[in-house]
N, C-alpha and C positions, 0 to 999 in steps of 0.2 A: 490375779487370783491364783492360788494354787491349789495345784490337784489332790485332795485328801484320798490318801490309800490303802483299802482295809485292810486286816490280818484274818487270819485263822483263829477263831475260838474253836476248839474241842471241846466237844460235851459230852458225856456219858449219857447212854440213852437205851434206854427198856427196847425192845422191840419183838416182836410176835413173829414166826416164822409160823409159814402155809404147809401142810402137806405138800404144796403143789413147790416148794420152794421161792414163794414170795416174803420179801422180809418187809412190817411195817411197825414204822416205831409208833409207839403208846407215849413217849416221853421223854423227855431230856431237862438235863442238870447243869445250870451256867455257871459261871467259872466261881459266882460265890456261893454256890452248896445250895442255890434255888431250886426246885424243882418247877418244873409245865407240864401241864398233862397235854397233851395232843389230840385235840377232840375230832378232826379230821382230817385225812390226807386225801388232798385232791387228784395231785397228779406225778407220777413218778418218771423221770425221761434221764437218758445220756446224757450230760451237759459240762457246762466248764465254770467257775466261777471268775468273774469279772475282774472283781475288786481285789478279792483274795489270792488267786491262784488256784491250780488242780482242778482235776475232774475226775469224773464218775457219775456217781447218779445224783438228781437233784431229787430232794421229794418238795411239794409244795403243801405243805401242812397248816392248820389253823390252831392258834394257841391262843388263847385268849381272845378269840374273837377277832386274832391280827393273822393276815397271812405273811409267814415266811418259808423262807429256802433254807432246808436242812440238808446238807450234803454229804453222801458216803462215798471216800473214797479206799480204793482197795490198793494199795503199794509195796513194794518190796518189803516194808517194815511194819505192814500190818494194816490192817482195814480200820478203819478213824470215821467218825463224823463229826462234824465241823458244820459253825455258823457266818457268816462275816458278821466281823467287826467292819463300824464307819470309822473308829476311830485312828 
């Protein structure tokens, strides 16, 4: 069996910044011009991606009733967020 290894999707993504300097995304845009609304975010921590590569923060949001890991990473060429691809 071989090990299937995901990529990077970058998504475009609304996000709400706090007075207090918390950023939370409202939404994101996958690579075919879909929108998600992001109806909650559970939990936001330090982390790495497995599959993908990079780190920075994970948020753990709900989109459609599916929980996934939306990830912002901040790097010398510019702050990104990014989904994994299984593909």
């Amino acid at each position: 069996m071989a090990i299937r290894i995901g990529h990077k999707v970058y998504v475009d993504t609304v996000v709400e910044f706090s007075d207090e300097g918390e950023i939370r995304p409202l939404s994101i845009e996958w690579e075919d011009g879909k929108k998600y609304q992001i109806t909650r975010v559970k939990d936001c921590v330090p982390g790495a991606s497995r599959r993908a590569g990079g780190a920075g923060l994970v948020y753990t949001c709900i989109v459609d009733g599916k929980e996934i890991h939306l990830y912002f990473e901040d790097c010398p060429s510019g702050a990104k967020w990014f989904l994994e691809s299984k593909a």
